[in-house]
TORTOR-666314 format. One record per residue (C-alpha): residue number from 1; x negated, y negated, z negated. Coordinates in steps of 0.02 Angstrom, whole numbers, plus 50000, padded with zeros to 5 digits. Layout:
residues N
<vodo><nr>NUM</nr><u>X</u><v>Y</v><w>Z</w></vodo>
...
This chain:
residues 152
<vodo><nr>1</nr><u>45250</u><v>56087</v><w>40799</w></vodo>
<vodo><nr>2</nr><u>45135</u><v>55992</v><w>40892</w></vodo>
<vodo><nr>3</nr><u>44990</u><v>55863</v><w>40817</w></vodo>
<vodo><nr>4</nr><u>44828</u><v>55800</v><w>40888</w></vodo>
<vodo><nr>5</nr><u>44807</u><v>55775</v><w>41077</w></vodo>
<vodo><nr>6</nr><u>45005</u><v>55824</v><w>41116</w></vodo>
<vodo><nr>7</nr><u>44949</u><v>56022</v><w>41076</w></vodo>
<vodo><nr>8</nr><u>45050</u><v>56138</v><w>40983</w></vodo>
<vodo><nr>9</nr><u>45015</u><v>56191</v><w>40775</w></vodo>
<vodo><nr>10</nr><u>45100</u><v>56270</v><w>40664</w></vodo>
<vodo><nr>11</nr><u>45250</u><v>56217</v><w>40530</w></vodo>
<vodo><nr>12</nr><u>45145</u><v>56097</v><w>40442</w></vodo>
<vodo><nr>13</nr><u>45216</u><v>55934</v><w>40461</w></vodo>
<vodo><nr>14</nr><u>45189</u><v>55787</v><w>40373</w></vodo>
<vodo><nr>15</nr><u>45199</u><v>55778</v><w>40167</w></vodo>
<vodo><nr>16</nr><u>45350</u><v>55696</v><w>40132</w></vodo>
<vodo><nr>17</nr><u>45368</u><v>55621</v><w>39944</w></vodo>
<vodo><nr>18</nr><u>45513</u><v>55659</v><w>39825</w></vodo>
<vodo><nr>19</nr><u>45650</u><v>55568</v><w>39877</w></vodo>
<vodo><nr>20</nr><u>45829</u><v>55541</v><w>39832</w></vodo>
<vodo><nr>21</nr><u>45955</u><v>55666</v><w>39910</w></vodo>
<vodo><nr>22</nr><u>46127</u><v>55622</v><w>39983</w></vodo>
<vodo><nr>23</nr><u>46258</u><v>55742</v><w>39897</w></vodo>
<vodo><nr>24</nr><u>46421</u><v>55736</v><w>39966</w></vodo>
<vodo><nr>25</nr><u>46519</u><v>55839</v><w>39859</w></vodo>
<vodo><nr>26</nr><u>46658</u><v>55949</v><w>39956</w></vodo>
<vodo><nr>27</nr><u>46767</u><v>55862</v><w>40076</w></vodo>
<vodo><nr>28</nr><u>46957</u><v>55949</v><w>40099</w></vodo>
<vodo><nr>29</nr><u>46937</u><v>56076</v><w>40277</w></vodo>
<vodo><nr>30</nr><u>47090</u><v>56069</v><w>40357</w></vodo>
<vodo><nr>31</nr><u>47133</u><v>56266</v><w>40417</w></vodo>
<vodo><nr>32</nr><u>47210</u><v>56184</v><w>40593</w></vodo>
<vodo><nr>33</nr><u>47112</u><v>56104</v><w>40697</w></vodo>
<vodo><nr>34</nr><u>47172</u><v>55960</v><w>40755</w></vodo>
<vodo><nr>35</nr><u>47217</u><v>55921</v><w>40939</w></vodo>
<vodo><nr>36</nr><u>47118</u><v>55786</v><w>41012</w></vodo>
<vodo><nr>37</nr><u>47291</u><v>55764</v><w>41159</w></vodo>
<vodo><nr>38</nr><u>47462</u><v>55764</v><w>41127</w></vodo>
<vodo><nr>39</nr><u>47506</u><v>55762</v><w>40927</w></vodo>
<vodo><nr>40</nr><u>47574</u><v>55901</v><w>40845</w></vodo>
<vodo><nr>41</nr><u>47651</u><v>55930</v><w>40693</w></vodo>
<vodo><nr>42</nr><u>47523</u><v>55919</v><w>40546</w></vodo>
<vodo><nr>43</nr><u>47505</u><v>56052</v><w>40426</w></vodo>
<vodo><nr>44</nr><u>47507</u><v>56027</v><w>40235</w></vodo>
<vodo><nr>45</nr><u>47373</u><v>56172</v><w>40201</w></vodo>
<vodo><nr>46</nr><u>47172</u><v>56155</v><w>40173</w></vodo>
<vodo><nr>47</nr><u>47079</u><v>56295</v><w>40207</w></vodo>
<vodo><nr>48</nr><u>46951</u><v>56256</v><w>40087</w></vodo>
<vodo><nr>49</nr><u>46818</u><v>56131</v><w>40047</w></vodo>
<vodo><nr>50</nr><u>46691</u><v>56079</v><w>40163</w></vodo>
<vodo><nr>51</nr><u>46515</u><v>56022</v><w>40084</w></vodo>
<vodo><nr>52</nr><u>46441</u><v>55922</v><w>40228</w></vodo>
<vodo><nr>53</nr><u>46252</u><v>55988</v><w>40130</w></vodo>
<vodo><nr>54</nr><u>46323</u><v>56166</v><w>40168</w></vodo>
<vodo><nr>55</nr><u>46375</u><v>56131</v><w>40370</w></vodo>
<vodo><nr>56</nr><u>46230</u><v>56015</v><w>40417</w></vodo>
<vodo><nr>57</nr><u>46059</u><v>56065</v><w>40330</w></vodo>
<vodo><nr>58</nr><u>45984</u><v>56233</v><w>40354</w></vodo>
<vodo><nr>59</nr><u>45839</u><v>56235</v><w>40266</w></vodo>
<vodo><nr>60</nr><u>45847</u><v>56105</v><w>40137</w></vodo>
<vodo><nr>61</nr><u>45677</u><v>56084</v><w>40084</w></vodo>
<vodo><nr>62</nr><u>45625</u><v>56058</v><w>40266</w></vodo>
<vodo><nr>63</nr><u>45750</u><v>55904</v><w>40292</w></vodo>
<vodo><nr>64</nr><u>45741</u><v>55743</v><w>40298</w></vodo>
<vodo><nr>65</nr><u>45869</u><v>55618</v><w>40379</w></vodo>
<vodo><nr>66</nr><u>45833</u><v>55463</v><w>40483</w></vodo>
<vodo><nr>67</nr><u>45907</u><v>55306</v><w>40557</w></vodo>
<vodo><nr>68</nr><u>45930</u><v>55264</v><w>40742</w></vodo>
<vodo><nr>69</nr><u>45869</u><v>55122</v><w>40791</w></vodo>
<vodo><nr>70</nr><u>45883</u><v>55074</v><w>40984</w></vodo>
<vodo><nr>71</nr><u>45970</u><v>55141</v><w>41134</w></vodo>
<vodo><nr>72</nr><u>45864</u><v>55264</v><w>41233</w></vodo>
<vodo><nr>73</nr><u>45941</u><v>55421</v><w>41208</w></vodo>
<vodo><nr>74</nr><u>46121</u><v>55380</v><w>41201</w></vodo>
<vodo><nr>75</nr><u>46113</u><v>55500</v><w>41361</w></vodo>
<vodo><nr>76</nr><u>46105</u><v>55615</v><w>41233</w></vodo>
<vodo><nr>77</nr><u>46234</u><v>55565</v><w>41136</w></vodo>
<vodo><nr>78</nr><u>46129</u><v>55463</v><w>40992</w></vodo>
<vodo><nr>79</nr><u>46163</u><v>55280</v><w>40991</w></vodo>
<vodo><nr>80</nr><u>46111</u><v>55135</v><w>40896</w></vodo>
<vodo><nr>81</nr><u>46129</u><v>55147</v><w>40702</w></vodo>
<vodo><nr>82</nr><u>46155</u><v>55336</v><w>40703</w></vodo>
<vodo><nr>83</nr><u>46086</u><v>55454</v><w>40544</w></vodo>
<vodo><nr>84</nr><u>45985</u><v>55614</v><w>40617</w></vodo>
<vodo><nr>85</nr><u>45963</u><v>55754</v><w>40510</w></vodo>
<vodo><nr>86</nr><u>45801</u><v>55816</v><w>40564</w></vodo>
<vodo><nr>87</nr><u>45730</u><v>56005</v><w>40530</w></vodo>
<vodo><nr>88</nr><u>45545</u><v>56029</v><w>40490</w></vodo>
<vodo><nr>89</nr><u>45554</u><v>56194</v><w>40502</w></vodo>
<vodo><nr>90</nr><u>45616</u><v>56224</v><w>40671</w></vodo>
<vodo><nr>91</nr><u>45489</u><v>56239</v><w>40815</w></vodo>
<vodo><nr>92</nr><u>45527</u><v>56125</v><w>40925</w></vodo>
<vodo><nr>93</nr><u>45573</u><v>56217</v><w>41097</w></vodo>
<vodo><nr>94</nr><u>45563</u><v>56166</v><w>41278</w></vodo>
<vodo><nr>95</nr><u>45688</u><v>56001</v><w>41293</w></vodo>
<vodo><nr>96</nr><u>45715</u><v>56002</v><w>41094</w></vodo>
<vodo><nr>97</nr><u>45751</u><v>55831</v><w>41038</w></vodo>
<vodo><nr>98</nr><u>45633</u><v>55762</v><w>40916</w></vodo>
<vodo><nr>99</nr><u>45558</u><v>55652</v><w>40804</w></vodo>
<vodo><nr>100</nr><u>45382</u><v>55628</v><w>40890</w></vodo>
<vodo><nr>101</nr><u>45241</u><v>55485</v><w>40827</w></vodo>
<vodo><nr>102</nr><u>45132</u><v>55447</v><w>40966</w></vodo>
<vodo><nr>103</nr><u>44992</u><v>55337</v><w>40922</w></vodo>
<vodo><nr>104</nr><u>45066</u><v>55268</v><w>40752</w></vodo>
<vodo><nr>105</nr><u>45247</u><v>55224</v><w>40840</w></vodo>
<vodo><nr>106</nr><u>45404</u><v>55337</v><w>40803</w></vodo>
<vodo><nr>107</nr><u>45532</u><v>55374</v><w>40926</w></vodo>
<vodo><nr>108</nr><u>45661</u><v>55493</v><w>40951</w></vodo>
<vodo><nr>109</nr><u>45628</u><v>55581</v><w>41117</w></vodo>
<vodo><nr>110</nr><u>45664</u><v>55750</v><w>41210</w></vodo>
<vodo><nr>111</nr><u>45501</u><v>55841</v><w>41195</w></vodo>
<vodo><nr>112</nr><u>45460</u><v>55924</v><w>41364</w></vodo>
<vodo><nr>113</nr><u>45316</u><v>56010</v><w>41425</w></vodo>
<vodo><nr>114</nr><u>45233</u><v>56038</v><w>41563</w></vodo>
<vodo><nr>115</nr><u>45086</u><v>56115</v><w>41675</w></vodo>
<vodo><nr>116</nr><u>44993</u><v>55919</v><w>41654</w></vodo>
<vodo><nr>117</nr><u>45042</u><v>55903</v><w>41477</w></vodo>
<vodo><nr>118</nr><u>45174</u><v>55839</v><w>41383</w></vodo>
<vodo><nr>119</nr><u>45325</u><v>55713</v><w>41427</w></vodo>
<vodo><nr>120</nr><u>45425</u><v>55634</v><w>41326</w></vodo>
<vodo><nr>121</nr><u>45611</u><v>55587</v><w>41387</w></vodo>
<vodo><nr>122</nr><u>45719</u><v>55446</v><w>41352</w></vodo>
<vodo><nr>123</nr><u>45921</u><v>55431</v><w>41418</w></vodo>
<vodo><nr>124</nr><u>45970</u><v>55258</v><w>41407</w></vodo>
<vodo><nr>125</nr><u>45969</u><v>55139</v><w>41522</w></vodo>
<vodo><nr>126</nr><u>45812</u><v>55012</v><w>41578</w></vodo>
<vodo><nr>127</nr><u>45716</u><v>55178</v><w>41453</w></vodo>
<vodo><nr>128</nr><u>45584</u><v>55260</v><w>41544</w></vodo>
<vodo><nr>129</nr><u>45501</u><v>55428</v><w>41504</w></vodo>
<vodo><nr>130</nr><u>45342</u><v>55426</v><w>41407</w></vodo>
<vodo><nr>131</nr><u>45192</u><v>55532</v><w>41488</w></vodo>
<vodo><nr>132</nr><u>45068</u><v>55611</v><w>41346</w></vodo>
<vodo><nr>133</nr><u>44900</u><v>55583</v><w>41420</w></vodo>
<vodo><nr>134</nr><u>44744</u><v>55688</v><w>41321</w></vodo>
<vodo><nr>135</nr><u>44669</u><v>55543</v><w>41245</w></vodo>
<vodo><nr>136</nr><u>44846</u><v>55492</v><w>41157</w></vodo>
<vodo><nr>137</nr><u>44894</u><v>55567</v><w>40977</w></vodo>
<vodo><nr>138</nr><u>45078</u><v>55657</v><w>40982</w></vodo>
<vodo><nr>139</nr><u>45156</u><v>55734</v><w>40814</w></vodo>
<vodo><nr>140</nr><u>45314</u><v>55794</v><w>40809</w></vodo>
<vodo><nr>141</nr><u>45397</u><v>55780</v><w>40630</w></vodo>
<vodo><nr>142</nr><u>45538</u><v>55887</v><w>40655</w></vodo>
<vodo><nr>143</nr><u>45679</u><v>55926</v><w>40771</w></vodo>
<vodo><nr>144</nr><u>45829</u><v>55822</v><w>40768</w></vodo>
<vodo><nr>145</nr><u>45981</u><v>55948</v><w>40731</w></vodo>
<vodo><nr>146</nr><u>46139</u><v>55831</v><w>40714</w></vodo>
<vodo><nr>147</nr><u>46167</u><v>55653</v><w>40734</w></vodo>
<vodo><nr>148</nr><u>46290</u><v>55579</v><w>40633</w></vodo>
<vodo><nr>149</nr><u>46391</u><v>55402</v><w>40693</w></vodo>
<vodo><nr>150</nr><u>46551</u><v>55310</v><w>40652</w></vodo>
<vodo><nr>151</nr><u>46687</u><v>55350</v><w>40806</w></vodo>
<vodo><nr>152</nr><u>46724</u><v>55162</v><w>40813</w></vodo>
């Protein structure tokens, strides 16, 4: 993680308090994939059920989820409105996506360092990258694992 002065720390992280948690119980898992061309026949057969919990969250008492607001990094596929599960407990790596608070403001931002400190990159349009400079504060709260958006 990083904290103070855009360096890196350890796992620590903010304290988050005791929130409620989104349970989706298990959703049918169809064993076919389904073709995203031509249509095929469909089959009648589920593979088993599918507890989103299970499939998106690796370390559960590290997550936390949070809405998109905005349109910087729909480069990177998040877009306006979009739910990010976010993991605490990854470090973030060179180019990770995160959620980062520099000076008091949240964004969502790829973290990436460098030899003169730390940038961090937007990928929507009119969005310009955001230079660290030593005499900002950077934390980054986690790193953003899925993002989660209606098709339509």
């Amino acid at each position: 993680m990083f904290s103070s002065r855009g360096q890196p720390t350890g796992h620590g992280g903010p304290v988050f308090p005791e929130s409620g948690v989104i349970y989706v119980p298990g959703c049918p898992l169809l064993a076919q994939p389904v073709p995203a061309g031509f249509p095929s026949p469909a089959t009648d057969y589920v593979e088993t059920r599918l507890s989103l919990d299970e499939h998106l969250i690796e370390q559960e008492e590290a997550t936390f989820f949070v809405r998109v607001q905005g349109n910087s990094m729909v480069g990177f596929g998040i877009h306006d409105g979009d739910l990010l599960v976010v993991d605490r407990s990854r470090e973030p790596a060179d180019r990770s996506v995160v959620i980062a608070v520099v000076d008091g403001q949240f964004m969502v931002k790829q973290v990436c360092r460098g030899p003169k400190g730390v940038l961090l990159r937007s990928s929507g349009p009119g969005h310009g990258d955001i230079f660290v400079g030593a005499d900002q504060e950077l934390s980054v709260w986690g790193v953003v694992r899925w993002a989660i958006h209606k098709v339509v």
